[in-house]
Steps between C-alpha positions, in 0.01 A plus 500: 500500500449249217357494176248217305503434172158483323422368170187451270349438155201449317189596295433902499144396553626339822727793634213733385287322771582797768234366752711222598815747462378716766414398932157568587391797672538445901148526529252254333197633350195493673303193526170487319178601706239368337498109363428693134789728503693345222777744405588528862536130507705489151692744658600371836569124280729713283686624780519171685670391219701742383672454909554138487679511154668799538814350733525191282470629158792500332382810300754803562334738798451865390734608794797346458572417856194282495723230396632462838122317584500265229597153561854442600543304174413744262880689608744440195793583714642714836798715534653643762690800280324719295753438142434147536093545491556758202758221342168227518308805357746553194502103411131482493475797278801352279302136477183647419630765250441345188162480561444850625185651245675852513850507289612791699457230817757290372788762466787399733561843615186591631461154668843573610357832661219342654678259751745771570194711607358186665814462718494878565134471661534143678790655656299778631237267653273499220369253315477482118216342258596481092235377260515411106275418290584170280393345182148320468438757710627389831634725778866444764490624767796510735523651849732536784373571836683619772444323819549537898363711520342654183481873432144559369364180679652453852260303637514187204718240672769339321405217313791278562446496887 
Protein backbone atom coordinates (compact mmCIF):
# COMPACT_ATOMS: atom_id res chain seq x y z
CA UNK A 1 0.00 0.00 0.00
CA UNK A 2 1.01 3.52 -1.05
CA UNK A 3 -0.40 6.76 -1.08
CA UNK A 4 -0.43 9.83 -4.04
CA UNK A 5 -0.41 13.12 -3.39
CA UNK A 6 -2.91 15.29 -5.37
CA UNK A 7 -3.00 18.91 -5.72
CA UNK A 8 -5.15 21.64 -7.51
CA UNK A 9 -6.25 25.28 -7.88
CA UNK A 10 -8.23 27.55 -9.75
CA UNK A 11 -11.35 29.58 -10.70
CA UNK A 12 -14.66 28.39 -8.65
CA UNK A 13 -16.31 28.70 -11.99
CA UNK A 14 -13.84 26.03 -13.13
CA UNK A 15 -14.15 23.53 -10.09
CA UNK A 16 -17.95 24.24 -10.30
CA UNK A 17 -17.77 22.56 -13.78
CA UNK A 18 -18.92 18.97 -12.18
CA UNK A 19 -19.45 17.39 -15.70
CA UNK A 20 -15.88 17.09 -16.27
CA UNK A 21 -15.50 16.23 -12.36
CA UNK A 22 -17.49 13.21 -12.70
CA UNK A 23 -16.74 9.60 -15.32
CA UNK A 24 -19.47 9.02 -17.60
CA UNK A 25 -22.09 6.61 -17.04
CA UNK A 26 -20.86 2.96 -18.38
CA UNK A 27 -23.43 3.07 -20.81
CA UNK A 28 -23.65 5.76 -23.59
CA UNK A 29 -26.90 7.14 -24.43
CA UNK A 30 -28.72 5.95 -27.19
CA UNK A 31 -27.88 6.95 -30.59
CA UNK A 32 -30.33 9.13 -32.44
CA UNK A 33 -32.98 7.29 -34.74
CA UNK A 34 -34.09 9.59 -36.91
CA UNK A 35 -31.53 12.14 -38.95
CA UNK A 36 -33.93 15.05 -37.10
CA UNK A 37 -33.53 13.90 -33.62
CA UNK A 38 -31.49 16.75 -32.35
CA UNK A 39 -31.44 16.49 -28.55
CA UNK A 40 -30.51 12.89 -28.89
CA UNK A 41 -27.64 13.96 -30.99
CA UNK A 42 -26.64 17.00 -28.51
CA UNK A 43 -26.80 14.48 -26.10
CA UNK A 44 -24.72 11.61 -27.27
CA UNK A 45 -21.90 14.79 -28.45
CA UNK A 46 -22.12 15.84 -24.80
CA UNK A 47 -21.32 12.56 -23.59
CA UNK A 48 -18.59 11.86 -26.11
CA UNK A 49 -17.05 14.62 -24.70
CA UNK A 50 -17.54 14.68 -21.38
CA UNK A 51 -15.43 10.76 -21.74
CA UNK A 52 -12.52 11.97 -23.60
CA UNK A 53 -11.85 14.94 -21.17
CA UNK A 54 -12.75 13.41 -18.22
CA UNK A 55 -9.18 11.28 -17.67
CA UNK A 56 -7.13 14.28 -18.75
CA UNK A 57 -8.75 17.12 -17.07
CA UNK A 58 -6.96 18.31 -14.47
CA UNK A 59 -10.26 19.34 -12.72
CA UNK A 60 -10.55 17.46 -9.21
CA UNK A 61 -12.96 14.12 -9.82
CA UNK A 62 -16.04 14.05 -7.52
CA UNK A 63 -14.76 10.63 -6.11
CA UNK A 64 -11.68 11.13 -4.84
CA UNK A 65 -10.08 7.95 -5.97
CA UNK A 66 -10.67 9.11 -9.51
CA UNK A 67 -7.36 10.66 -9.30
CA UNK A 68 -5.69 7.43 -9.67
CA UNK A 69 -6.89 7.73 -13.77
CA UNK A 70 -5.62 11.03 -14.40
CA UNK A 71 -2.41 11.44 -16.09
CA UNK A 72 0.60 10.21 -14.26
CA UNK A 73 1.81 13.84 -14.16
CA UNK A 74 -0.86 15.41 -12.48
CA UNK A 75 0.59 13.29 -8.94
CA UNK A 76 2.27 16.02 -6.63
CA UNK A 77 4.02 13.35 -4.70
CA UNK A 78 3.97 9.33 -3.41
CA UNK A 79 4.56 7.93 -0.04
CA UNK A 80 4.99 4.81 1.12
CA UNK A 81 3.87 5.66 5.05
CA UNK A 82 0.81 7.11 5.83
CA UNK A 83 2.48 10.33 8.36
CA UNK A 84 4.57 11.22 5.55
CA UNK A 85 1.42 11.69 2.98
CA UNK A 86 -0.44 13.59 5.94
CA UNK A 87 3.09 15.63 6.51
CA UNK A 88 2.74 16.77 2.38
CA UNK A 89 -0.95 17.39 3.39
CA UNK A 90 -0.06 19.76 6.44
CA UNK A 91 2.63 21.87 4.24
CA UNK A 92 0.20 22.48 1.53
CA UNK A 93 -2.40 23.64 3.92
CA UNK A 94 0.41 25.79 5.82
CA UNK A 95 1.59 27.43 2.19
CA UNK A 96 -1.76 28.15 1.13
CA UNK A 97 -3.10 29.46 4.51
CA UNK A 98 -2.86 32.97 4.10
CA UNK A 99 -4.96 32.90 1.38
CA UNK A 100 -7.65 30.69 2.79
CA UNK A 101 -11.27 33.01 2.32
CA UNK A 102 -12.52 31.53 5.74
CA UNK A 103 -10.45 33.02 8.93
CA UNK A 104 -11.45 30.08 10.93
CA UNK A 105 -9.38 28.03 7.92
CA UNK A 106 -6.31 29.56 8.83
CA UNK A 107 -6.21 28.65 12.63
CA UNK A 108 -3.18 26.41 13.29
CA UNK A 109 -5.01 24.16 15.52
CA UNK A 110 -7.64 23.06 13.45
CA UNK A 111 -5.22 22.63 10.47
CA UNK A 112 -3.21 20.92 13.01
CA UNK A 113 -6.31 18.53 13.58
CA UNK A 114 -6.92 17.96 10.11
CA UNK A 115 -3.62 16.15 9.06
CA UNK A 116 -3.74 14.30 12.29
CA UNK A 117 -7.19 13.02 11.11
CA UNK A 118 -5.72 12.67 7.60
CA UNK A 119 -2.96 10.33 8.90
CA UNK A 120 -5.58 8.51 11.04
CA UNK A 121 -7.69 7.58 7.75
CA UNK A 122 -4.67 7.02 5.18
CA UNK A 123 -3.53 4.67 7.72
CA UNK A 124 -6.70 2.82 7.63
CA UNK A 125 -6.66 2.48 3.82
CA UNK A 126 -8.63 5.41 3.08
CA UNK A 127 -8.05 8.11 1.18
CA UNK A 128 -8.62 11.78 2.11
CA UNK A 129 -9.83 14.93 -0.14
CA UNK A 130 -9.61 18.69 1.71
CA UNK A 131 -10.92 21.69 -0.18
CA UNK A 132 -10.76 25.65 0.61
CA UNK A 133 -12.04 28.18 -0.84
CA UNK A 134 -9.44 31.19 -1.64
CA UNK A 135 -9.54 34.82 -2.36
CA UNK A 136 -10.76 36.15 -5.90
CA UNK A 137 -12.70 33.44 -5.38
CA UNK A 138 -10.55 30.52 -6.22
CA UNK A 139 -10.82 27.03 -4.74
CA UNK A 140 -7.51 24.24 -3.32
CA UNK A 141 -8.07 21.35 -3.46
CA UNK A 142 -5.76 18.72 -2.03
CA UNK A 143 -6.16 14.94 -2.02
CA UNK A 144 -4.40 11.85 -1.05
CA UNK A 145 -5.30 8.64 -2.56
CA UNK A 146 -4.49 5.47 -1.38
CA UNK A 147 -3.16 3.11 -3.89
CA UNK A 148 -2.51 -0.81 -4.57
CA UNK A 149 -4.92 -1.49 -4.27
CA UNK A 150 -7.56 1.20 -3.42
CA UNK A 151 -10.43 0.67 -0.99
CA UNK A 152 -13.50 2.18 -2.73
CA UNK A 153 -11.92 1.71 -6.28
CA UNK A 154 -10.04 -1.65 -6.61
CA UNK A 155 -10.10 -1.98 -9.98
CA UNK A 156 -8.22 1.78 -10.92
CA UNK A 157 -4.62 0.72 -11.56
CA UNK A 158 -1.88 2.55 -10.10
CA UNK A 159 -0.81 5.33 -11.97
CA UNK A 160 2.87 5.08 -11.50
CA UNK A 161 3.08 1.53 -13.13
Amino acid sequence: MHHHGYLWTGPKERFDNEALRRPPHPDPPAAPVADDDVKAEQLLKRYREVAAEFPTSDLPPLETAYWLIKPPSSVRGTWDEAKKAAAWLGKQLAEYAHRFAAERNRDTTHLTMLVNSAAERLESGADVSLGCYLERPSYLSLAVVTCSPNRSKPELACPAR
